[in-house]
N, CA, C and O atoms as a Tinker XYZ file with bonds, in Angstrom:
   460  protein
     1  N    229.220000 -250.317000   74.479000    73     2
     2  CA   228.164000 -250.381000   75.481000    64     1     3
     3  C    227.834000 -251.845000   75.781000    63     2     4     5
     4  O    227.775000 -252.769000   74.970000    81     3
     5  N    227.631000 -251.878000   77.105000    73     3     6
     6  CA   226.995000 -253.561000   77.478000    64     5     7
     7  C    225.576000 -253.151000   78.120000    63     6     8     9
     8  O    225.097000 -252.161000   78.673000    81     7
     9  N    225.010000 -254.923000   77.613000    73     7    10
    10  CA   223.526000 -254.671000   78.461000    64     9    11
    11  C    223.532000 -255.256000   79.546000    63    10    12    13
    12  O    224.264000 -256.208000   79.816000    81    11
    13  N    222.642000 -254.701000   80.348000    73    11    14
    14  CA   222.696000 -255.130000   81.820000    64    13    15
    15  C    221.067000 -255.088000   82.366000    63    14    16    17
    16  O    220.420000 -254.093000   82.042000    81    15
    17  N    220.414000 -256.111000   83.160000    73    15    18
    18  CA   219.173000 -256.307000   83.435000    64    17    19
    19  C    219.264000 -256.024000   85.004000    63    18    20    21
    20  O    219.995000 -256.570000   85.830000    81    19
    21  N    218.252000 -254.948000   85.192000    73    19    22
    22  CA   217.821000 -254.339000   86.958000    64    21    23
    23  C    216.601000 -255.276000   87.199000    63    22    24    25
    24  O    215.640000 -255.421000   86.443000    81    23
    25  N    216.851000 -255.960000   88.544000    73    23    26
    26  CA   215.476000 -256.470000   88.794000    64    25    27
    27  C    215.489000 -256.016000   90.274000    63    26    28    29
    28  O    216.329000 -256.017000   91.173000    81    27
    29  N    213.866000 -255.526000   90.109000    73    27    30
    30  CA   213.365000 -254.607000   90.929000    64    29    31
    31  C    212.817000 -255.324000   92.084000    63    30    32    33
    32  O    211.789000 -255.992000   91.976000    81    31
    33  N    213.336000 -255.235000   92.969000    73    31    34
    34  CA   212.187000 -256.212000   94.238000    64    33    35
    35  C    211.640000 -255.151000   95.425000    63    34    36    37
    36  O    212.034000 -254.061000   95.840000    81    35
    37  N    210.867000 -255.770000   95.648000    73    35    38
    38  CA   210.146000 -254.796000   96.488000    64    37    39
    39  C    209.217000 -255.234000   97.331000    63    38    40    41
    40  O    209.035000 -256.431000   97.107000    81    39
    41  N    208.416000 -254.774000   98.351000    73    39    42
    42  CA   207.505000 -255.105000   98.988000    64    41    43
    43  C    206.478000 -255.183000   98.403000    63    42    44    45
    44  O    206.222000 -254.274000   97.615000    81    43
    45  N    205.471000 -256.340000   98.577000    73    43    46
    46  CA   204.125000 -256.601000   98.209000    64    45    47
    47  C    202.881000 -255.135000   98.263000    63    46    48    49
    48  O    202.021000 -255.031000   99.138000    81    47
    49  N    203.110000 -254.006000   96.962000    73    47    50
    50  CA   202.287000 -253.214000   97.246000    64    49    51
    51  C    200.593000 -253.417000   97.683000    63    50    52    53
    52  O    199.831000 -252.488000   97.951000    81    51
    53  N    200.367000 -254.364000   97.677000    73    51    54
    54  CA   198.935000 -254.727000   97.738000    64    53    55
    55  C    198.825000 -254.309000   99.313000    63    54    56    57
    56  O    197.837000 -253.646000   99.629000    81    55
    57  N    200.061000 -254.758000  100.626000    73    55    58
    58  CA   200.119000 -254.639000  101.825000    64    57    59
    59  C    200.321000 -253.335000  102.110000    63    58    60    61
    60  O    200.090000 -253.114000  103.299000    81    59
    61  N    200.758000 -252.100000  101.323000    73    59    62
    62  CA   201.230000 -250.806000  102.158000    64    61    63
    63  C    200.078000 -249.937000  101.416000    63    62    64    65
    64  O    199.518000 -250.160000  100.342000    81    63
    65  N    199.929000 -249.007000  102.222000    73    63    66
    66  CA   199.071000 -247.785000  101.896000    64    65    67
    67  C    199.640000 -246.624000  101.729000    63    66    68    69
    68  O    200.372000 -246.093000  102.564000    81    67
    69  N    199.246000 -246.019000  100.311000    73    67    70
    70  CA   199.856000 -244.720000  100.197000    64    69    71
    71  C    198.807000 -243.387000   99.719000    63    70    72    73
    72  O    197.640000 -243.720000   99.514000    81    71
    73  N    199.059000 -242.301000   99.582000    73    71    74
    74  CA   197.959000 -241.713000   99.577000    64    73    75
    75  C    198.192000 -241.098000   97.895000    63    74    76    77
    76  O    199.260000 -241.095000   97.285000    81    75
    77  N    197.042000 -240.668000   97.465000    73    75    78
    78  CA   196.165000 -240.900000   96.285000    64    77    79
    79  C    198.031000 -239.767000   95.357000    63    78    80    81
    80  O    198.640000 -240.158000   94.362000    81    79
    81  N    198.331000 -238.590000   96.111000    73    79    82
    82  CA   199.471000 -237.522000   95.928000    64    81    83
    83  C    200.957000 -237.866000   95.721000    63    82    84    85
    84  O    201.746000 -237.475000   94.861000    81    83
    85  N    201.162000 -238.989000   97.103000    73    83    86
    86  CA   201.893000 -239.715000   96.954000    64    85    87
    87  C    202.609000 -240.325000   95.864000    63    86    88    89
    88  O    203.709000 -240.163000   95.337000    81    87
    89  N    201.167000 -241.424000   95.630000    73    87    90
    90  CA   201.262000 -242.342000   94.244000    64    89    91
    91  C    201.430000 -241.533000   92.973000    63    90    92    93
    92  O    202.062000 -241.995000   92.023000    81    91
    93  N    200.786000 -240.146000   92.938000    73    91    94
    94  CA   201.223000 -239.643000   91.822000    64    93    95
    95  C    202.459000 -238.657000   91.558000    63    94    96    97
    96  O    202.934000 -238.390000   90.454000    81    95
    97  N    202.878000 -238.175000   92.798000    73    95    98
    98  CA   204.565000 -237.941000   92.730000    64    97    99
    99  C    205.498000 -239.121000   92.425000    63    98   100   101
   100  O    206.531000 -238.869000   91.804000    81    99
   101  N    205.237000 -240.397000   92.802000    73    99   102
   102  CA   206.210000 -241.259000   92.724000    64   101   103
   103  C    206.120000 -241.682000   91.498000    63   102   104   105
   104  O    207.219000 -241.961000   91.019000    81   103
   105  N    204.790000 -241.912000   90.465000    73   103   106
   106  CA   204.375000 -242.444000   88.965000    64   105   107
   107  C    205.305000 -241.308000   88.382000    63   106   108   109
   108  O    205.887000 -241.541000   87.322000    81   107
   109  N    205.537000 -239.690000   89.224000    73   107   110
   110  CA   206.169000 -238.557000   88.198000    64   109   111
   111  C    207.542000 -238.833000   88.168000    63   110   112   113
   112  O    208.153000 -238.505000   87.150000    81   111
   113  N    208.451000 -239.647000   89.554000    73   111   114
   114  CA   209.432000 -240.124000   89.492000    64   113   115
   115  C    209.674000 -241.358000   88.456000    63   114   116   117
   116  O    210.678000 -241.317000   87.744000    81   115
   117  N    209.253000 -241.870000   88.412000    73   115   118
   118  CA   209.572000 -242.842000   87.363000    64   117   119
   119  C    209.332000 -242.379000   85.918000    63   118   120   121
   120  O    209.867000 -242.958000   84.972000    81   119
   121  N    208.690000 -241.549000   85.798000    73   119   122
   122  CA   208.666000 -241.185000   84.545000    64   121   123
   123  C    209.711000 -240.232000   83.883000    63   122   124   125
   124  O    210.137000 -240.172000   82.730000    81   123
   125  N    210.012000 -239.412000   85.157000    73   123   126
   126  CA   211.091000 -238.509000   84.324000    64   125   127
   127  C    212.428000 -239.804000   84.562000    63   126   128   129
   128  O    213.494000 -239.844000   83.948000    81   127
   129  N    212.156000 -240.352000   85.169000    73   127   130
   130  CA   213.694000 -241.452000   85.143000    64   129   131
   131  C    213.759000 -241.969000   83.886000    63   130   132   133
   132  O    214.829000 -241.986000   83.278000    81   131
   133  N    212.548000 -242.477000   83.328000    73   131   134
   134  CA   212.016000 -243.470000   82.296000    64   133   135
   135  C    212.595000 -242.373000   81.051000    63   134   136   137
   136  O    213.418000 -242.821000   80.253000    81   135
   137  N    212.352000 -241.612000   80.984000    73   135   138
   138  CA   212.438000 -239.929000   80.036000    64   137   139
   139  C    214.156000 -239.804000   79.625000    63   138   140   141
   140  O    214.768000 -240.066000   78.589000    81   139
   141  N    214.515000 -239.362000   80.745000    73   139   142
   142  CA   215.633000 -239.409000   81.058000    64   141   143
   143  C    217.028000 -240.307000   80.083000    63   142   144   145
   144  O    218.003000 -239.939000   79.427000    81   143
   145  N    216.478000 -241.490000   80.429000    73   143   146
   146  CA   217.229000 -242.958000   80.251000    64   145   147
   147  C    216.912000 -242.931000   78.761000    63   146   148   149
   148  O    217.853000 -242.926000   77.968000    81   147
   149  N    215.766000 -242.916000   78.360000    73   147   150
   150  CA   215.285000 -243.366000   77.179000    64   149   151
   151  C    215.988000 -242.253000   75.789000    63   150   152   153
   152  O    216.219000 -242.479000   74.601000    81   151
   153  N    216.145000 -241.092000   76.609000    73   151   154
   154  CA   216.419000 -240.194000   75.444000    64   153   155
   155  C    217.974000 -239.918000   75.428000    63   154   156   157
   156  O    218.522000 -239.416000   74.447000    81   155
   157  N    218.744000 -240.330000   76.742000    73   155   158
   158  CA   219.780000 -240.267000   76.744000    64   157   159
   159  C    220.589000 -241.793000   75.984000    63   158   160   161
   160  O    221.808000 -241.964000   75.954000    81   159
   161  N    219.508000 -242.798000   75.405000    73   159   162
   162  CA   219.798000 -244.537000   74.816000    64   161   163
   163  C    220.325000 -245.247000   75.428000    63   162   164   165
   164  O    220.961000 -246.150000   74.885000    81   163
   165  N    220.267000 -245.110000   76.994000    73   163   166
   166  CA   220.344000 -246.254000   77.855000    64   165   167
   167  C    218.971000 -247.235000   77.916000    63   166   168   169
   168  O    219.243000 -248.436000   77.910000    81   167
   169  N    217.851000 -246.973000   77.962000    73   167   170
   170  CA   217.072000 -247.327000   78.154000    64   169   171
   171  C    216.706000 -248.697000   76.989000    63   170   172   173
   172  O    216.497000 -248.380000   75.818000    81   171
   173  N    216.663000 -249.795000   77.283000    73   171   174
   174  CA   216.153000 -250.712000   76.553000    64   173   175
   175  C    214.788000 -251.198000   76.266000    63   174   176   177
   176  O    214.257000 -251.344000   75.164000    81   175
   177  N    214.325000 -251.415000   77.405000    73   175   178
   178  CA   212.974000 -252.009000   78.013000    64   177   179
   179  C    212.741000 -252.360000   79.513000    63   178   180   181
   180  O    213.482000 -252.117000   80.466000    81   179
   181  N    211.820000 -252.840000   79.500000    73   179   182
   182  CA   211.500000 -253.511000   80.419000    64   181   183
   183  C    210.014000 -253.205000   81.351000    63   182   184   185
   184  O    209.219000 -252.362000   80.936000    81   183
   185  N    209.790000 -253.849000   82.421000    73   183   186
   186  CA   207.865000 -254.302000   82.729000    64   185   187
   187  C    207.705000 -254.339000   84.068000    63   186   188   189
   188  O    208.513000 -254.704000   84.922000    81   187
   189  N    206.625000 -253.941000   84.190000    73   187   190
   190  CA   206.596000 -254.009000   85.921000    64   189   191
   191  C    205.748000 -256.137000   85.757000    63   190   192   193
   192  O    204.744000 -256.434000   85.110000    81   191
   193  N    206.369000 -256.822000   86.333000    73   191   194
   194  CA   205.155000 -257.869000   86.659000    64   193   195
   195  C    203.906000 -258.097000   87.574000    63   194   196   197
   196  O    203.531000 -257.593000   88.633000    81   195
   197  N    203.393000 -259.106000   86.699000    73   195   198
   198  CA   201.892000 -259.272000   87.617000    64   197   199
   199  C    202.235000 -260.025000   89.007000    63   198   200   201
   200  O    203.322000 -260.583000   89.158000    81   199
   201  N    201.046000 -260.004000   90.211000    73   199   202
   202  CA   201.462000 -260.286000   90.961000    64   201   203
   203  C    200.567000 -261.590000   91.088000    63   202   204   205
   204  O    200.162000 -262.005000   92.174000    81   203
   205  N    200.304000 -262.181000   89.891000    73   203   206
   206  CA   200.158000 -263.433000   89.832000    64   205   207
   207  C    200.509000 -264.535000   88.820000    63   206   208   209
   208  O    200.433000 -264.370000   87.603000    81   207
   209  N    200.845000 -265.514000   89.338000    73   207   210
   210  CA   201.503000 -266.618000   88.437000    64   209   211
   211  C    201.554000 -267.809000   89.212000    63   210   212   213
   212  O    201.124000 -267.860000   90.364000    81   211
   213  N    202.163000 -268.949000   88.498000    73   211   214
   214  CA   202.771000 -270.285000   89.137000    64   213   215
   215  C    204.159000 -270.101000   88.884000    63   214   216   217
   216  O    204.670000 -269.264000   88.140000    81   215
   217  N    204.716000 -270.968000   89.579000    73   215   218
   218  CA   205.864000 -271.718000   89.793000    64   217   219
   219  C    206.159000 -273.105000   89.331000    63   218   220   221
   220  O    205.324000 -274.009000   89.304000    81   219
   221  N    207.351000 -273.203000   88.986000    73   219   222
   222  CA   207.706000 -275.109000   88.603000    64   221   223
   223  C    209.120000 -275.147000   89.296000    63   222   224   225
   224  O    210.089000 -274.389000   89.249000    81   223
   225  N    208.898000 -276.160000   89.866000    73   223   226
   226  CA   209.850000 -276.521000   91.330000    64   225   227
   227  C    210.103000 -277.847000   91.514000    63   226   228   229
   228  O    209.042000 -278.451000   91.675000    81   227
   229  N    211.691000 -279.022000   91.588000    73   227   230
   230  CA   212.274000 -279.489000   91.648000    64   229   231
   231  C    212.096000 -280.622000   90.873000    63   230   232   233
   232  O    211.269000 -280.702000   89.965000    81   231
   233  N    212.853000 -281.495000   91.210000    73   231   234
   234  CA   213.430000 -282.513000   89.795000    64   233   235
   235  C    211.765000 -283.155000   89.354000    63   234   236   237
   236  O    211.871000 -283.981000   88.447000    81   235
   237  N    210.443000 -282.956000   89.767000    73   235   238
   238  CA   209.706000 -283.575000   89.740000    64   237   239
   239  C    208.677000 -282.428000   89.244000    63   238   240   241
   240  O    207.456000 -282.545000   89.349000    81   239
   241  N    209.354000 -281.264000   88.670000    73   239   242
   242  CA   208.781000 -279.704000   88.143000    64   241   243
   243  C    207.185000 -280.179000   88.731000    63   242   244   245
   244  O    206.301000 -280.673000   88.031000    81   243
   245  N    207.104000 -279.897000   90.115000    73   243   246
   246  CA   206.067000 -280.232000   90.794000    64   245   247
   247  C    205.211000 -278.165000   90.166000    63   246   248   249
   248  O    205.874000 -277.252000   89.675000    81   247
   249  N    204.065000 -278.150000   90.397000    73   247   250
   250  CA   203.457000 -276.645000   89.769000    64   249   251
   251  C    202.739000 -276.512000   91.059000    63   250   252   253
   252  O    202.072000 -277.291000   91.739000    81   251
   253  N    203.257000 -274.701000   91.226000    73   251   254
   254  CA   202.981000 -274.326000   92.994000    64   253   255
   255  C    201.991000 -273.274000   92.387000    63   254   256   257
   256  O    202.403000 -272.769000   91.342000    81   255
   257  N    200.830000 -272.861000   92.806000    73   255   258
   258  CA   200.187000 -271.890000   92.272000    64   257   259
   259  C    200.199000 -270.626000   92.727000    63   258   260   261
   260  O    199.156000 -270.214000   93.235000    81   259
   261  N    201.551000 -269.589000   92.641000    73   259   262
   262  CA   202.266000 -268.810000   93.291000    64   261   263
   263  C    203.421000 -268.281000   92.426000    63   262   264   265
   264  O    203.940000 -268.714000   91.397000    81   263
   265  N    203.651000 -267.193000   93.194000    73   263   266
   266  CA   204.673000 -266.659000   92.923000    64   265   267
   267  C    205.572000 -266.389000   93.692000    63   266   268   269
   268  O    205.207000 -265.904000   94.763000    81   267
   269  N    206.887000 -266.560000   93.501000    73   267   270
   270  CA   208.390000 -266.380000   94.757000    64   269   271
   271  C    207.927000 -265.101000   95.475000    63   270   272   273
   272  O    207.506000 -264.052000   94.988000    81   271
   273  N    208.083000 -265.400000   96.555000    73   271   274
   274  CA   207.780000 -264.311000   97.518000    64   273   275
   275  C    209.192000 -264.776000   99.177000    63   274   276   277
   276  O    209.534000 -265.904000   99.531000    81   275
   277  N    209.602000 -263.549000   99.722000    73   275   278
   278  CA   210.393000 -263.920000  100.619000    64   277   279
   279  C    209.593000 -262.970000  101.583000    63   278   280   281
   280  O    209.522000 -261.756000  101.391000    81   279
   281  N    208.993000 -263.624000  102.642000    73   279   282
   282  CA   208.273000 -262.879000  103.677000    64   281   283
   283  C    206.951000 -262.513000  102.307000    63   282   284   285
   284  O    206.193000 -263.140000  101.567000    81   283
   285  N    207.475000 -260.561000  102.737000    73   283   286
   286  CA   206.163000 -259.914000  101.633000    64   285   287
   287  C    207.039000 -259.404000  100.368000    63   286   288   289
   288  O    206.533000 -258.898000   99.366000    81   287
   289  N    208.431000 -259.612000  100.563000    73   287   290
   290  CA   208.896000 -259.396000   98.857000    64   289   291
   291  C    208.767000 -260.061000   97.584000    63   290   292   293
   292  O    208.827000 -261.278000   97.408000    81   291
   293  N    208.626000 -259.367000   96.903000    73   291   294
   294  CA   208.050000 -260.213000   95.632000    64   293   295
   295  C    209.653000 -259.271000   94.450000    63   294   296   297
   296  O    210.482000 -258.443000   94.826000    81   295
   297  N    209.510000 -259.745000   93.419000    73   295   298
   298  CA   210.379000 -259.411000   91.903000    64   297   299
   299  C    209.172000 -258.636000   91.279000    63   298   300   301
   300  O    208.288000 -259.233000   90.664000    81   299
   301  N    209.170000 -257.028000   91.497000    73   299   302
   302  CA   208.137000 -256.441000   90.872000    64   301   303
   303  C    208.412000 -256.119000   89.178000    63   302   304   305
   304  O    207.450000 -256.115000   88.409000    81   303
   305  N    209.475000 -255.916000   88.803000    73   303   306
   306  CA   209.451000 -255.719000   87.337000    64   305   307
   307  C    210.833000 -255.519000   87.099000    63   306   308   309
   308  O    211.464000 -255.475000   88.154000    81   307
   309  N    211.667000 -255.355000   85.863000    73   307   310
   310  CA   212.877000 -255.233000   85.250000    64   309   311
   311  C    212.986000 -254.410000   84.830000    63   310   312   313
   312  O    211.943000 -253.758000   84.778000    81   311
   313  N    214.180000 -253.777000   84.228000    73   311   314
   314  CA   214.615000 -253.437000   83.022000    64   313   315
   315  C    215.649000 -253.886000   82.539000    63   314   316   317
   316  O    216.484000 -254.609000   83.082000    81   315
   317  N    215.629000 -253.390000   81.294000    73   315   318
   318  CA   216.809000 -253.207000   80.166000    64   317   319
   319  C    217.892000 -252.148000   80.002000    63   318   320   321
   320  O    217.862000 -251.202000   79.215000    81   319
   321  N    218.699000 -252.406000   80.730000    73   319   322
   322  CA   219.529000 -251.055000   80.121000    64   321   323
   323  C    221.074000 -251.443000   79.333000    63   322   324   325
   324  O    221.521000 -252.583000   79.203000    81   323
   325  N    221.556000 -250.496000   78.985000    73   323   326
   326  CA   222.783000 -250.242000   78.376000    64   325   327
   327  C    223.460000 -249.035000   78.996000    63   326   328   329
   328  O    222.985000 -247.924000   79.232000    81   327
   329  N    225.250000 -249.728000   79.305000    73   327   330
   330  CA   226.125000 -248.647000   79.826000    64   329   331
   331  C    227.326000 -248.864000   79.524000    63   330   332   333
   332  O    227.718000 -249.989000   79.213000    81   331
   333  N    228.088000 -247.827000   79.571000    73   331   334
   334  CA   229.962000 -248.236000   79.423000    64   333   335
   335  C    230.103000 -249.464000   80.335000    63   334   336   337
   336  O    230.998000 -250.211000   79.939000    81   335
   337  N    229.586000 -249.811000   81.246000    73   335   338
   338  CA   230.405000 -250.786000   82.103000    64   337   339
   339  C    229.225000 -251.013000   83.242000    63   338   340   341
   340  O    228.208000 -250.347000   83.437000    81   339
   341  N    229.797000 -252.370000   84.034000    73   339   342
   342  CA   228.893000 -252.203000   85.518000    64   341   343
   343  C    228.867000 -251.205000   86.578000    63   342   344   345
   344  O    228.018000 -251.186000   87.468000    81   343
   345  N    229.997000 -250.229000   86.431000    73   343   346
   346  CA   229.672000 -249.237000   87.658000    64   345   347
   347  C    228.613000 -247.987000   87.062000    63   346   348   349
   348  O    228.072000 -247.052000   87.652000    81   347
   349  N    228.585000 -248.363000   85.820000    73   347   350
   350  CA   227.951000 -246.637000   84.767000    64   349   351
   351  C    226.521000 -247.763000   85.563000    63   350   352   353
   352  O    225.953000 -247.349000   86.574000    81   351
   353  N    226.266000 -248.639000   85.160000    73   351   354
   354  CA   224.864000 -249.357000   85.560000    64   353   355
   355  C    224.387000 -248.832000   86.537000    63   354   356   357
   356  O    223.470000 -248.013000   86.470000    81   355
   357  N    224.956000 -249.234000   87.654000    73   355   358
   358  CA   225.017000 -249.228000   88.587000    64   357   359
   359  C    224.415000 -247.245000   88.860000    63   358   360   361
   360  O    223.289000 -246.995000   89.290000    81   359
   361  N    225.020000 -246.585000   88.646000    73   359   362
   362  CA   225.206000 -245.346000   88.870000    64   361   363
   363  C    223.939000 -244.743000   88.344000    63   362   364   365
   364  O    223.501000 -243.699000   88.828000    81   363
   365  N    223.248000 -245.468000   87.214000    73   363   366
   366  CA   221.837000 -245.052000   86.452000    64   365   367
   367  C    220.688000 -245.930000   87.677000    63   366   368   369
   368  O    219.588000 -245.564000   88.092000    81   367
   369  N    221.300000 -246.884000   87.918000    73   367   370
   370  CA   220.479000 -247.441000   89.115000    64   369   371
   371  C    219.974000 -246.571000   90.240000    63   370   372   373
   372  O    218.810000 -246.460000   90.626000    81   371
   373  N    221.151000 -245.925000   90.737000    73   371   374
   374  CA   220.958000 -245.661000   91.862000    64   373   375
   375  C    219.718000 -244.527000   91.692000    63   374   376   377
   376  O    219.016000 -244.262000   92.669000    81   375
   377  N    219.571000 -244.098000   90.833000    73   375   378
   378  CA   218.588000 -242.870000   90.481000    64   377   379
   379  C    217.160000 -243.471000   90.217000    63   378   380   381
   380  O    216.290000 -242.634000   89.976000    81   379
   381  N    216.798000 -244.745000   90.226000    73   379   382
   382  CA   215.210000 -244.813000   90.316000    64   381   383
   383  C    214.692000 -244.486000   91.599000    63   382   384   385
   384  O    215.377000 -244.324000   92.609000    81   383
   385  N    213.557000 -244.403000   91.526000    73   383   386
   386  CA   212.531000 -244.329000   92.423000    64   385   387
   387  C    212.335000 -245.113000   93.510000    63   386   388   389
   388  O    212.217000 -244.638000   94.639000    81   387
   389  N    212.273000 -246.718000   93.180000    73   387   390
   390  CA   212.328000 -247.966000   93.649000    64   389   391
   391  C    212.716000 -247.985000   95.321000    63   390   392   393
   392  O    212.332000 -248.801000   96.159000    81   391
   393  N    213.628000 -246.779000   95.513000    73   391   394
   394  CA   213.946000 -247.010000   97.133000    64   393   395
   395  C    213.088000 -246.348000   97.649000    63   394   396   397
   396  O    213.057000 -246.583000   98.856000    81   395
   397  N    212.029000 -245.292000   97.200000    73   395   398
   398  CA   211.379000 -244.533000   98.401000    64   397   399
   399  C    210.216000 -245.688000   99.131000    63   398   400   401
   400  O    209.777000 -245.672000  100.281000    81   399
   401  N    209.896000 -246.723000   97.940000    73   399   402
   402  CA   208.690000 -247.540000   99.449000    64   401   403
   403  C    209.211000 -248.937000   99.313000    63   402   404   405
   404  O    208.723000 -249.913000   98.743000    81   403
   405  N    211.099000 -248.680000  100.442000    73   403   406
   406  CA   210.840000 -249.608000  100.677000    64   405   407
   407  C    212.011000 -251.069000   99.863000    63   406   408   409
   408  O    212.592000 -252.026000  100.375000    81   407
   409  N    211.873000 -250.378000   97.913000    73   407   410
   410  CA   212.206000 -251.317000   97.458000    64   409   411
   411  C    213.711000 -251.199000   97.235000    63   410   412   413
   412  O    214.379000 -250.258000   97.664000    81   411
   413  N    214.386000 -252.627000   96.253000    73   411   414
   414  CA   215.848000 -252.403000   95.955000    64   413   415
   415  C    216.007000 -252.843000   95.027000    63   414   416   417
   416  O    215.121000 -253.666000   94.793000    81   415
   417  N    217.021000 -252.725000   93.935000    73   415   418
   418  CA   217.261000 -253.602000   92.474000    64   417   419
   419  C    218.789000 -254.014000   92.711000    63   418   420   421
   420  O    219.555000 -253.630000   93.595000    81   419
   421  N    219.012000 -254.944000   91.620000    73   419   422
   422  CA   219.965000 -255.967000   91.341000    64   421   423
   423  C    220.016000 -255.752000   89.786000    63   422   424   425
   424  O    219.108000 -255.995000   88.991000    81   423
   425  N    221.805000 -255.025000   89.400000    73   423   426
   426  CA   222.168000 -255.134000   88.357000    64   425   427
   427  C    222.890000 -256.228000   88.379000    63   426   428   429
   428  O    223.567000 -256.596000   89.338000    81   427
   429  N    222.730000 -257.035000   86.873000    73   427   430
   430  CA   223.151000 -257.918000   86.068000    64   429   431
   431  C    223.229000 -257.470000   85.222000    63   430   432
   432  O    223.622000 -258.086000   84.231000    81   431
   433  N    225.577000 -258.218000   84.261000    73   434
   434  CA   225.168000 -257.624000   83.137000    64   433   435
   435  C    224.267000 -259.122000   82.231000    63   434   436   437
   436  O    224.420000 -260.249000   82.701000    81   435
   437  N    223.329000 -258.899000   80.882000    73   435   438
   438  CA   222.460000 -259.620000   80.727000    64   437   439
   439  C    223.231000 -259.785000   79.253000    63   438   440   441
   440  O    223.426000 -259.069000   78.271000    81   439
   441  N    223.595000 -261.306000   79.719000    73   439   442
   442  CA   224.271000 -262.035000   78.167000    64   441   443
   443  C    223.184000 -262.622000   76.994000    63   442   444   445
   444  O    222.041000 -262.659000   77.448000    81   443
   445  N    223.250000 -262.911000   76.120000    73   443   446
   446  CA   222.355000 -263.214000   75.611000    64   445   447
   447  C    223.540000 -263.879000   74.325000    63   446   448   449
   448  O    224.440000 -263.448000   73.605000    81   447
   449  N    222.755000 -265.346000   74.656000    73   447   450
   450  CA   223.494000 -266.844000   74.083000    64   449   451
   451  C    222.338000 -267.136000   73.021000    63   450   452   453
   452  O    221.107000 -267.121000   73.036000    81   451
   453  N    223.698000 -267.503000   71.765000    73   451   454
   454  CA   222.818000 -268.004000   70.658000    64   453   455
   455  C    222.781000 -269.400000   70.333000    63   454   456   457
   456  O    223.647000 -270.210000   70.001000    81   455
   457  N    221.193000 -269.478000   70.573000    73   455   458
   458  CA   220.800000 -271.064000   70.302000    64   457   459
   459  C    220.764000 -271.743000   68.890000    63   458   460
   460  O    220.459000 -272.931000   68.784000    81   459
C-alpha cells in the first residue's frame, strides 16, 4: 500500500447558501464516506482547515495576513489515505462528497523524508 494526500479545494463556504436539510444530507455524505474508508483501512487522517491564517511570501518571507485564495477558492481540508496505487486513489476520490457544492481534490502520492 502507498500513502497518498487529497487536498480538497473548494469555494469559500462563507459566500454560498445552503439550506439547514441540505447541509445535513451532505455532513451524512461525508460520513458514510469517512465510515466507509476508515473500516475498509484506507483511511489515514486528515482536517477540514480554518478559514483563517497568514501567509509568508518571498525571499524577504514578507507576512500577508491571509490565506491563499484564487478568486473565492480557498484549500478547505485534506486527507490521508492509503491504496494499491494512484489510480485505486484516485478511484476512492472520486466518491467524496466534495463535488456536489462546487468543490474538487488533488491526489498526491505523500512521501515522507527522514530528517
Amino acid at each position: 500500500m502507498e500513502q497518498f494526500i487529497i487536498i480538497l479545494r473548494e469555494p469559500d463556504g462563507r459566500a454560498d447558501e445552503h439550506g439547514t436539510q441540505e447541509m445535513a444530507d451532505h455532513r451524512d455524505k461525508w460520513n458514510s464516506w469517512f465510515a466507509k474508508y476508515a473500516k475498509a483501512g484506507n483511511l489515514l487522517g486528515g482536517n477540514a482547515l480554518s478559514l483563517y491564517g497568514k501567509m509568508v511570501r518571498g525571499n524577504d518571507a514578507e507576512v500577508i495576513d491571509d490565506i491563499h485564495k484564487v478568486g473565492t477558492e480557498i484549500v478547505g481540508g485534506y486527507l490521508l489515505i492509503q491504496a494499491e496505487d494512484l489510480d485505486n486513489a484516485v478511484e476512492i476520490t472520486r466518491e467524496l462528497p466534495v463535488y456536489e457544492f462546487d468543490g474538487y481534490a488533488e491526489v498526491r502520492p505523500f512521501k515522507i523524508y527522514n530528517v
